[in-house]
N, C-alpha and C positions, 0 to 999 in steps of 0.2 A: 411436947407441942412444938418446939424450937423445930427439932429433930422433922417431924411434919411439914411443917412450912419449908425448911429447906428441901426439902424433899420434893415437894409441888414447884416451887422456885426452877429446880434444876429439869423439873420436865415442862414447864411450860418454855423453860430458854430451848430446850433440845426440840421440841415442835416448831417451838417458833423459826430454827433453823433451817428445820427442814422444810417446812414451809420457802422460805429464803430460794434456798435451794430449788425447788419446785419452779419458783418461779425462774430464776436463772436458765434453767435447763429450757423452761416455755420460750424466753426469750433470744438463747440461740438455736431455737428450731425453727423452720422455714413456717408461716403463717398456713393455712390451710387454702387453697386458691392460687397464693400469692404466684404472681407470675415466675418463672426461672429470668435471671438474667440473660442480656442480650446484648448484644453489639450492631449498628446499623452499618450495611458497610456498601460502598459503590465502586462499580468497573465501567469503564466504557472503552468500546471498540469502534475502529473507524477504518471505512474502506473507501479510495478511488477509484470511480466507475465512470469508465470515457461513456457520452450522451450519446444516445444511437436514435433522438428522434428530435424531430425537426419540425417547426409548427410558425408560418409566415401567416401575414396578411395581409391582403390588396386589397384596391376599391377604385370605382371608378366613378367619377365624379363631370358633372355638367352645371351648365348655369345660363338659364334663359329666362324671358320675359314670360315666356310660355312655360306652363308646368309641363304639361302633357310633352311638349316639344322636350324638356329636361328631361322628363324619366323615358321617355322614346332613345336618347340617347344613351342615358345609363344601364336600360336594359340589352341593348345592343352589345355594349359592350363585356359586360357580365355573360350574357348568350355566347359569344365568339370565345370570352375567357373557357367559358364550361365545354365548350366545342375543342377547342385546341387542347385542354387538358385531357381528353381523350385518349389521347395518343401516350400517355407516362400514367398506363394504368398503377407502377408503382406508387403513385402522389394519389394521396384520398383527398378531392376539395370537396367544398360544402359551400352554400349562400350561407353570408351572416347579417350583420344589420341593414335595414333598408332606411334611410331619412329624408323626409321634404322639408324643406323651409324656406320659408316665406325673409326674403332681404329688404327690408327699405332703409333708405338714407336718404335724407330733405336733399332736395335738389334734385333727385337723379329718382328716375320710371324704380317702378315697385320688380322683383324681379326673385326667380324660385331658384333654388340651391339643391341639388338628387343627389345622394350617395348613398351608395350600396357596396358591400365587403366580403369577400371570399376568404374562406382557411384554407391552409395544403397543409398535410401533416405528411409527412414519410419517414421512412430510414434509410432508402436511396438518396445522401445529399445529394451527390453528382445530378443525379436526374431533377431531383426537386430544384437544385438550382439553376439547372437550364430552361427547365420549366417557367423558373420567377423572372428570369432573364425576358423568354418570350414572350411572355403577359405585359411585362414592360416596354419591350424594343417595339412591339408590332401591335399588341393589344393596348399600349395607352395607359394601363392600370399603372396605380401609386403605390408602388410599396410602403404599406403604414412600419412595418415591423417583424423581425425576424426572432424564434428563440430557440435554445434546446434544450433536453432533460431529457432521462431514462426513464425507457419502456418499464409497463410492468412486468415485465418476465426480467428483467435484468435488477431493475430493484430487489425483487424478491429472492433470485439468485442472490445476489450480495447479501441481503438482509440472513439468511440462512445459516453461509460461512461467519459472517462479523457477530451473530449472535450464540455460533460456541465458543468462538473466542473471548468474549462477553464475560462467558459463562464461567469460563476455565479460567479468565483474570480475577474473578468475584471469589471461587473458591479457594484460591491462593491467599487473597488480603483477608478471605474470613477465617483460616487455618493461621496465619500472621497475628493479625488482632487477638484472638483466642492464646496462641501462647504469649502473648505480649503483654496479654491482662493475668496471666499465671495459671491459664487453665488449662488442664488436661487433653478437654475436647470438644467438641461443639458442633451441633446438627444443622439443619437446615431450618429454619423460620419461612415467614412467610417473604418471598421474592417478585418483584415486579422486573416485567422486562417492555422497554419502548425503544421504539424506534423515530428515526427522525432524516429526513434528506432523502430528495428521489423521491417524494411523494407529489408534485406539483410543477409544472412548468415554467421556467424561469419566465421574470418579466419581458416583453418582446423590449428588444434594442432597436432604436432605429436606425432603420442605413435608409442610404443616401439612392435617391431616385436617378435616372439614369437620364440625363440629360440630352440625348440624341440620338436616333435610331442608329446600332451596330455602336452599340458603344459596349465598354469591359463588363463580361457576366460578374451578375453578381457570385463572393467571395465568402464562403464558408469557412466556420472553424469553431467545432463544434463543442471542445473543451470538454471540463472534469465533471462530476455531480460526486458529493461526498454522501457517502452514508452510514450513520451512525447509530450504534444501539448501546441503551445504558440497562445495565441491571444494577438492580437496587433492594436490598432485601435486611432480611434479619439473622443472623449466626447466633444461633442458641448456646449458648457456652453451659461446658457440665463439666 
């Protein structure tokens, strides 16, 4: 009977082992789903791009008792602007805002305020600034503001070159990180690529109205636009 019992004793400890064991083995095997390890990794690339376009704006402005008599003048002046910009078919103008208002202040007659505003955009500065000059000296018009930024075809130039370069710095730090974490190798996850700059026209700067006919053209300088693309992704490590 002893003889028995020990017997059973020693295979219930030898299952129970294995058992043990069974579970161990579950334990360092990867769960069934369980995602692969990953690493997040980011590059980013930057390129300077001279501005190749140029975006002003004038207006021209009256103030009478008379409305009609106001915008009789403002349109004149706007009419002779769109007249003389004729002539520099490289500058694209457009009409922009038109405003009436109405001024009182106690004491003094009720009295209308017209303006009206033109855009020139070009990539001829030269021209566009003889242009602004003229509108100014002979045409009366106020220069509100001047700005630049790159075309779309030169953004996306740039965007094209800065985004293999991008690409080609991302896959350096995700072959870096992988052997840095002790792994062998590592794929490609999933990769976002954005870009940023050269999408929008800088705010106009003001310059300074020209205070007397034949006086210094206005002064151009057209400056950088940066632009930049960041890739951002996941390196699968195996």
């Amino acid at each position: 009977m002893r003889s028995q019992l020990c017997s059973g004793w020693v295979r219930s400890l030898a299952a129970a082992s294995l058992a043990l064991a069974a579970v161990d083995a579950r334990a360092q095997m990867p769960m069934p789903g369980a995602p692969p390890s990953s690493v997040t990794v980011t590059a980013t690339a930057t390129a300077t791009v001279a501005n190749d376009r140029l975006e002003a704006s004038l207006r021209a402005e009256a103030e009478n008792a008379n409305p009609a008599a106001a915008a009789s003048q403002v349109n004149a002046s706007i009419a002779a602007a769109l007249a003389d910009a004729k002539a520099y078919p490289e500058v694209k103008i457009a009409t922009a805002g038109y405003s009436t208002q109405q001024i009182t202040q106690k004491g003094q007659p009720t009295r209308w305020h017209v303006t009206q505003s033109i855009t020139l955009e070009a990539g001829d500065f030269a021209r566009a600034a003889t242009l602004i000059t003229r509108l100014q000296d002979q045409g009366g018009l106020l220069l509100s503001g001047m700005g630049f930024s790159i075309s779309e075809t030169a953004r996306r130039k740039a965007e094209d070159g800065v985004t293999q370069e991008a690409l080609r710095s991302w896959q350096v730090r995700a072959e870096q990180a992988a052997r840095g974490l002790g792994f062998g190798g590592w794929r490609v996850g999933h990769v976002t690529v954005q870009t940023s700059g050269g999408g929008s026209v800088y705010p106009l700067m003001r310059a300074q109205v020209m205070a007397s006919p034949g006086g210094a053209p206005v002064a151009v300088e057209a400056g950088t636009t940066e632009v930049t693309v960041t890739v951002s992704g996941d390196a699968v490590l195996q």
